[in-house]
N, C-alpha and C positions, 0 to 999 in steps of 0.2 A: 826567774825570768818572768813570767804567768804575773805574781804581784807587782812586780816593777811598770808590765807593759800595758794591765788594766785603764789604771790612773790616767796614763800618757792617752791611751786610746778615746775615754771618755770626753778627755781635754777636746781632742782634735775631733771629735764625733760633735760637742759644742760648738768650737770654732764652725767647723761642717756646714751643721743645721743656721746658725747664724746669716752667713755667708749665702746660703744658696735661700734663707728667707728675704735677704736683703734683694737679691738679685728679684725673684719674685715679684716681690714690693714695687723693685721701679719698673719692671717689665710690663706693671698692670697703665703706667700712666701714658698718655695716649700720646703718638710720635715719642717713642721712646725709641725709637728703632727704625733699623730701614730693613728695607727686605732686595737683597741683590741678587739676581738671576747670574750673571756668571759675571769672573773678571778674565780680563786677560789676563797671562802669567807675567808680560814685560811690566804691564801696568801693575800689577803687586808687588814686583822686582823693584820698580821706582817707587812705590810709596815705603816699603821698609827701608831705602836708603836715602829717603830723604827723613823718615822719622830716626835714622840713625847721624845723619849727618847734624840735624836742628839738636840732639841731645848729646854730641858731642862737642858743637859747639856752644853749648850753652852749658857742659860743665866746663869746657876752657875757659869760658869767663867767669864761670864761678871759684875757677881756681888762681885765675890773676887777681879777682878782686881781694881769697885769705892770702897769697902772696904777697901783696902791698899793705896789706896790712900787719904785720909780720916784720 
């Protein structure tokens, strides 16, 4: 198990270091970000089902357009 989960480990220790240099990176360029003091909860409630409802319909439409084509 030990040699099998090395390899795998390093991999994702790559990935990792990548990943969190990349974030870094854009973190440094300036208005890269906002800084919010609080939300409401109804107000977070609506923005996750409006960012669920825009990507549900926008894979319906990405599945009538392979539908028709088909």
């Amino acid at each position: 198990g030990y040699y099998v989960a090395l390899p795998i480990s390093w991999l994702n220790y790559v990935l990792l270091a990548y990943i969190i240099n990349a974030v870094e990176w854009l973190y440094s360029f300036p208005y890269s970000f906002i800084i919010v003091s609080s939300v409401s909860l109804p107000l977070l409630v609506l923005w996750y089902v409006l960012m669920i409802y825009v990507m549900l319909k926008h894979y319906a439409g990405e599945k009538a357009k392979t539908d028709s084509l088909s």
